[in-house]
TIVEXBA-851497 format. One record per atom (N, C-alpha, C): residue number from 1; residue in one letter; atom name; x, y, z. Coordinates in nm, 3 decimals. Example, Ala and Ser with C-alpha at 12.3 -4.5 7.8 and 13.67 -1.06 7.14 Angstrom:
2
   nr  rest  atom        X        Y        Z
    1     A     N    1.319   -0.569    0.780
    1     A    CA    1.230   -0.450    0.780
    1     A     C    1.320   -0.330    0.780
    2     S     N    1.285   -0.225    0.708
    2     S    CA    1.367   -0.106    0.714
    2     S     C    1.290    0.003    0.787
REM end
This chain:
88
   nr  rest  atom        X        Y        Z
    1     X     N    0.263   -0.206   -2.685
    1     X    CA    0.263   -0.282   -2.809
    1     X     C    0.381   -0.235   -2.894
    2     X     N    0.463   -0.287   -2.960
    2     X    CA    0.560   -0.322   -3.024
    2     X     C    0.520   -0.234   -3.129
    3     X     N    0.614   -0.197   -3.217
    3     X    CA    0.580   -0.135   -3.338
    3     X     C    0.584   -0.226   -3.477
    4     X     N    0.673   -0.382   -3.437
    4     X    CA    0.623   -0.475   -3.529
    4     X     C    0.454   -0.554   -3.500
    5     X     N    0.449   -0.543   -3.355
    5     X    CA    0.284   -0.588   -3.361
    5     X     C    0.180   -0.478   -3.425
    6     X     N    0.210   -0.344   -3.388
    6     X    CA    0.116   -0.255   -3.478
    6     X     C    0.154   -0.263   -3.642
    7     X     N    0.231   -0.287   -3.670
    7     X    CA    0.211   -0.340   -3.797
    7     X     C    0.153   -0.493   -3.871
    8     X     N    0.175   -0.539   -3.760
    8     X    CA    0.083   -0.686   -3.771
    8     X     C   -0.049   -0.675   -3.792
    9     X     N   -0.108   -0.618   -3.710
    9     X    CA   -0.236   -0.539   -3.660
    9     X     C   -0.295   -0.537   -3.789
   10     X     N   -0.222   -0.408   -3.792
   10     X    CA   -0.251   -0.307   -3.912
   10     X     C   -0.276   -0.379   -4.053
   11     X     N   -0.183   -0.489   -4.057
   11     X    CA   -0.212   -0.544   -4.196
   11     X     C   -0.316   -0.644   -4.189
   12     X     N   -0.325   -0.732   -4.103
   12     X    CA   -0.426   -0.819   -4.087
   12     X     C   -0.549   -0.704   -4.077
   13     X     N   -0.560   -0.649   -4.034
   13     X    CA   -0.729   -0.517   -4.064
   13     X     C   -0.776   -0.486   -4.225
   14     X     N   -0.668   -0.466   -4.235
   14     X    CA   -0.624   -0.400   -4.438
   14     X     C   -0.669   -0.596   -4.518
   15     X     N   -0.586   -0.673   -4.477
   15     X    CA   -0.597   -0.801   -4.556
   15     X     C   -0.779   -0.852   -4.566
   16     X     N   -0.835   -0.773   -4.399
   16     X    CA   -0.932   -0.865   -4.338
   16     X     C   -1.056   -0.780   -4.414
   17     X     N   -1.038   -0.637   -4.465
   17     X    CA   -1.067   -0.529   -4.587
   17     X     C   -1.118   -0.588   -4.720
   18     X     N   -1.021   -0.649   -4.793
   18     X    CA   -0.979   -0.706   -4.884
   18     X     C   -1.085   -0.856   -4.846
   19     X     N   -1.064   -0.898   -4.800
   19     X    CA   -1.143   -1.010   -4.791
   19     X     C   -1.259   -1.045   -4.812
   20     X     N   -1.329   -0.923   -4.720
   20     X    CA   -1.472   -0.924   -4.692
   20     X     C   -1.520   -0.860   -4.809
   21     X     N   -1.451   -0.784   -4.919
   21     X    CA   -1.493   -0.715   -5.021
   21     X     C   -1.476   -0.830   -5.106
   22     X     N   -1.412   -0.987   -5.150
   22     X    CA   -1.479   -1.058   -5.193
   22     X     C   -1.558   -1.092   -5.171
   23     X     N   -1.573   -1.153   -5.020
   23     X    CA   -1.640   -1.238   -4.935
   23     X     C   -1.829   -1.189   -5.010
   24     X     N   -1.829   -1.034   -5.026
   24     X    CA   -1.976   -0.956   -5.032
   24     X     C   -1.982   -1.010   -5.226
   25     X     N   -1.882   -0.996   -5.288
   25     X    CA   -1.885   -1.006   -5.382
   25     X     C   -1.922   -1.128   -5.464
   26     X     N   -1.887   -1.268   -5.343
   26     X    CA   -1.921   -1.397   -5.373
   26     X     C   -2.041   -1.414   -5.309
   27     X     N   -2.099   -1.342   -5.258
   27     X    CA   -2.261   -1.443   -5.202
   27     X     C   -2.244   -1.450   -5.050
   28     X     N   -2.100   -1.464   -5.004
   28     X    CA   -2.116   -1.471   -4.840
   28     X     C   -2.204   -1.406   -4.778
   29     X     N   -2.292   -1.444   -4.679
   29     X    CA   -2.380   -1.396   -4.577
   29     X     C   -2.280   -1.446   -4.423
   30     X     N   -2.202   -1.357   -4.397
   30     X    CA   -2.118   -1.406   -4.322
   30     X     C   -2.141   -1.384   -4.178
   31     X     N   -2.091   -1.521   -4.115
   31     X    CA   -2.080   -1.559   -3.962
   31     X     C   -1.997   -1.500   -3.862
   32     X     N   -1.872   -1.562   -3.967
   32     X    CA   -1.730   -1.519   -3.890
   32     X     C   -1.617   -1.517   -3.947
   33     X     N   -1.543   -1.428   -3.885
   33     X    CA   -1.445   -1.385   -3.904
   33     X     C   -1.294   -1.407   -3.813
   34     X     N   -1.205   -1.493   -3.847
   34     X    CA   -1.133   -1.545   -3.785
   34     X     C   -0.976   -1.542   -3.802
   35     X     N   -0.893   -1.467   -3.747
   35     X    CA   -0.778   -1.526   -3.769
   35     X     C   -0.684   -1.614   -3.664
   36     X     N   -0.617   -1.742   -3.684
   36     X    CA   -0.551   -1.836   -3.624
   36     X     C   -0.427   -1.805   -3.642
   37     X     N   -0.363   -1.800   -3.512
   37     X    CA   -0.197   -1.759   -3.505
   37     X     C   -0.170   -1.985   -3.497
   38     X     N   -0.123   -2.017   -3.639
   38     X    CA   -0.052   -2.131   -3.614
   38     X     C    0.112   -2.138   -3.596
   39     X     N    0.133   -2.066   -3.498
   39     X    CA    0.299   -2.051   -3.451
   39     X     C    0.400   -2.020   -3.583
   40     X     N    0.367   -2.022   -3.698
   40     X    CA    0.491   -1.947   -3.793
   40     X     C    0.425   -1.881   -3.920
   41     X     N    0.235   -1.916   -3.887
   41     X    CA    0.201   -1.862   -3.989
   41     X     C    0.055   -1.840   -3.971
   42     X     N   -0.049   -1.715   -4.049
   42     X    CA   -0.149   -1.725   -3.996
   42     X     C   -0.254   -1.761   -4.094
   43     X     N   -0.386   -1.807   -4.004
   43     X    CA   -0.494   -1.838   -4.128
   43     X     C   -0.613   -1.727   -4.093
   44     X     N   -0.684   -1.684   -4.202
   44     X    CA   -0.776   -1.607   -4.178
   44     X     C   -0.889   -1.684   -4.246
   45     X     N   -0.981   -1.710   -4.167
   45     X    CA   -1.119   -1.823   -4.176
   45     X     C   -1.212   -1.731   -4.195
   46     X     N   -1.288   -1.712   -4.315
   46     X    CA   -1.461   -1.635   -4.332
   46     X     C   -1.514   -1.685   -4.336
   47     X     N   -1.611   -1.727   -4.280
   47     X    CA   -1.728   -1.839   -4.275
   47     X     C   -1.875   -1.770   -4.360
   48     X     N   -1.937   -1.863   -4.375
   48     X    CA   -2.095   -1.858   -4.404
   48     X     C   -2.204   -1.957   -4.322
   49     X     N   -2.317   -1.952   -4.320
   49     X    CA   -2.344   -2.106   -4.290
   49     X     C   -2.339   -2.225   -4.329
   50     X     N   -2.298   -2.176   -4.466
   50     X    CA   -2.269   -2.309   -4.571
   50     X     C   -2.121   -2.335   -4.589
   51     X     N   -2.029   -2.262   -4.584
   51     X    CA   -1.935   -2.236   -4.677
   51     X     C   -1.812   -2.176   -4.559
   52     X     N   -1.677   -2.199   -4.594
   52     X    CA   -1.586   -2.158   -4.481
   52     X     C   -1.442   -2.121   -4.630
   53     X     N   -1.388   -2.011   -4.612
   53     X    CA   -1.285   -1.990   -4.732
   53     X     C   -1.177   -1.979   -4.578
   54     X     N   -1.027   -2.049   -4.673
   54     X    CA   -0.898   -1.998   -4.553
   54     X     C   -0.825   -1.978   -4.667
   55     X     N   -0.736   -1.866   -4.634
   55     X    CA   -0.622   -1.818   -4.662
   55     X     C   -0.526   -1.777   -4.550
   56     X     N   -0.380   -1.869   -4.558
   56     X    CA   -0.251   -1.894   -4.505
   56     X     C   -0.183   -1.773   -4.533
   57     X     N   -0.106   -1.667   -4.455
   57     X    CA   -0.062   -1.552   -4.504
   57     X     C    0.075   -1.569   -4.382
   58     X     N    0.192   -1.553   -4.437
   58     X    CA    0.299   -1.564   -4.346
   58     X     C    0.273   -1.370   -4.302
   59     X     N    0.371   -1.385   -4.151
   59     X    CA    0.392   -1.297   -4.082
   59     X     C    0.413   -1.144   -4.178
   60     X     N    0.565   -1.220   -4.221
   60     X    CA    0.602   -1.108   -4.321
   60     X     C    0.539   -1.011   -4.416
   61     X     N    0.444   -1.120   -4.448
   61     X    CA    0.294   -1.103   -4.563
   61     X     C    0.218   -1.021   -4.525
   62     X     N    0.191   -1.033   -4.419
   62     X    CA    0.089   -0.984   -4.332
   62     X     C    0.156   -0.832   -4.318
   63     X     N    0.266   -0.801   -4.247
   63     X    CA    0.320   -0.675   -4.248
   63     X     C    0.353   -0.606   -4.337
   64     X     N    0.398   -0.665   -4.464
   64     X    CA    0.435   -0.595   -4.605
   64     X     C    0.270   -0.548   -4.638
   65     X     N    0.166   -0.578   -4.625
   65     X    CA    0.039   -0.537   -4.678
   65     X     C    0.050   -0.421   -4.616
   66     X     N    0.061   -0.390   -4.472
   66     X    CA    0.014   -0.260   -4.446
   66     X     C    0.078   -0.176   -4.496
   67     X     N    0.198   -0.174   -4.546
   67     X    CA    0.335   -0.111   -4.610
   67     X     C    0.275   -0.039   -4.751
   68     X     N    0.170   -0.101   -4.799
   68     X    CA    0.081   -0.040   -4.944
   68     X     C    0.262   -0.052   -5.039
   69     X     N    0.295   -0.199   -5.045
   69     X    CA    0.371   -0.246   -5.175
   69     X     C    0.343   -0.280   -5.250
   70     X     N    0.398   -0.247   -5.408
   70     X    CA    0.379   -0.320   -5.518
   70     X     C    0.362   -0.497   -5.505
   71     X     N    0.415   -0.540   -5.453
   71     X    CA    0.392   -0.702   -5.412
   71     X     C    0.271   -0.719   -5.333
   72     X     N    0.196   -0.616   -5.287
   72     X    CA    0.082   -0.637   -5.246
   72     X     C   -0.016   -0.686   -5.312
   73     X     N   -0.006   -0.693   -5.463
   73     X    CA   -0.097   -0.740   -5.577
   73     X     C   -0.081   -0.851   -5.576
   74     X     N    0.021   -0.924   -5.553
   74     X    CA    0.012   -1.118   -5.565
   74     X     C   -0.062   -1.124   -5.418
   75     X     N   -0.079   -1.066   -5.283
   75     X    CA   -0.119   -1.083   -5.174
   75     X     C   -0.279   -1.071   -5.236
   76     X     N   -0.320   -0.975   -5.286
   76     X    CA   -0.444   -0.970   -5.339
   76     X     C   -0.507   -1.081   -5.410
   77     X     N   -0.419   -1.117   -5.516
   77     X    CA   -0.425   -1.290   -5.596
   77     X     C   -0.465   -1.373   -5.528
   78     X     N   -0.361   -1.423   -5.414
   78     X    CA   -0.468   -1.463   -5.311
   78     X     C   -0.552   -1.526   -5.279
   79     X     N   -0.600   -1.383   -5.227
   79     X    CA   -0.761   -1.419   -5.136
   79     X     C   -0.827   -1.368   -5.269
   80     X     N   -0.833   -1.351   -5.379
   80     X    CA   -0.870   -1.371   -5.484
   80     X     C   -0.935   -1.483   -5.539
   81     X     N   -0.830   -1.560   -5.564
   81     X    CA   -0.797   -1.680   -5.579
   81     X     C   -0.892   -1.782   -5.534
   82     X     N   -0.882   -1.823   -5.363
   82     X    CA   -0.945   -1.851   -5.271
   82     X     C   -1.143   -1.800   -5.288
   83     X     N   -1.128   -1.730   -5.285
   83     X    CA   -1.280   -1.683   -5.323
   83     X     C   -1.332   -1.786   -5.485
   84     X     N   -1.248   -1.726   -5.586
   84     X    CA   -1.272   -1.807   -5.723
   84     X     C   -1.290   -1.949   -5.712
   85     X     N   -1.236   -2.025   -5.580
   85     X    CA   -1.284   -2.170   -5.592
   85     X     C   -1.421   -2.175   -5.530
   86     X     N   -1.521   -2.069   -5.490
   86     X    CA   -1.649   -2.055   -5.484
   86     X     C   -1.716   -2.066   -5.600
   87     X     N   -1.709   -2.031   -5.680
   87     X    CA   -1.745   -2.060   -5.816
   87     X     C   -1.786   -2.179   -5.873
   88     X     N   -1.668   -2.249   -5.840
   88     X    CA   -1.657   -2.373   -5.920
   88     X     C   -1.718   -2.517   -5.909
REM end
């Protein structure tokens, strides 16, 4: 494995972290957990039985997270974000 795929890895684990700590925070009773390689960009799908949240995270995105950058806070916004239209 590549040392840009272990950083791929690595951040999609950390993003998939982050997620599920809304995911618990909104009510999800969750199914699944999914991420889709769509050839230039990826989606990470949390399901419920009711309810399905996606967030689109480019490659780059994905690897700068594991990096623990200051720009990691708009990455956080986010799947933030995404969760907050549970709410509504």
């Amino acid at each position: 494995m590549s040392e840009q795929e272990e950083q791929l890895n690595k951040g999609k684990a950390m993003l998939e972290e982050v997620a599920l700590r809304y995911a618990g925070q909104h009510g999800l009773r969750l199914n699944e957990v999914e991420w889709v390689n769509q050839g230039y960009e990826w989606l990470l799908k949390i399901s419920d039985a009711e309810r399905t949240v996606r967030v689109v995270f480019s490659p780059d995105e994905i690897e700068m997270f594991a990096e623990d950058l200051p720009e990691n806070r708009m990455t956080k916004s986010k799947i933030r974000d995404a969760f907050a239209s549970l709410s509504m």
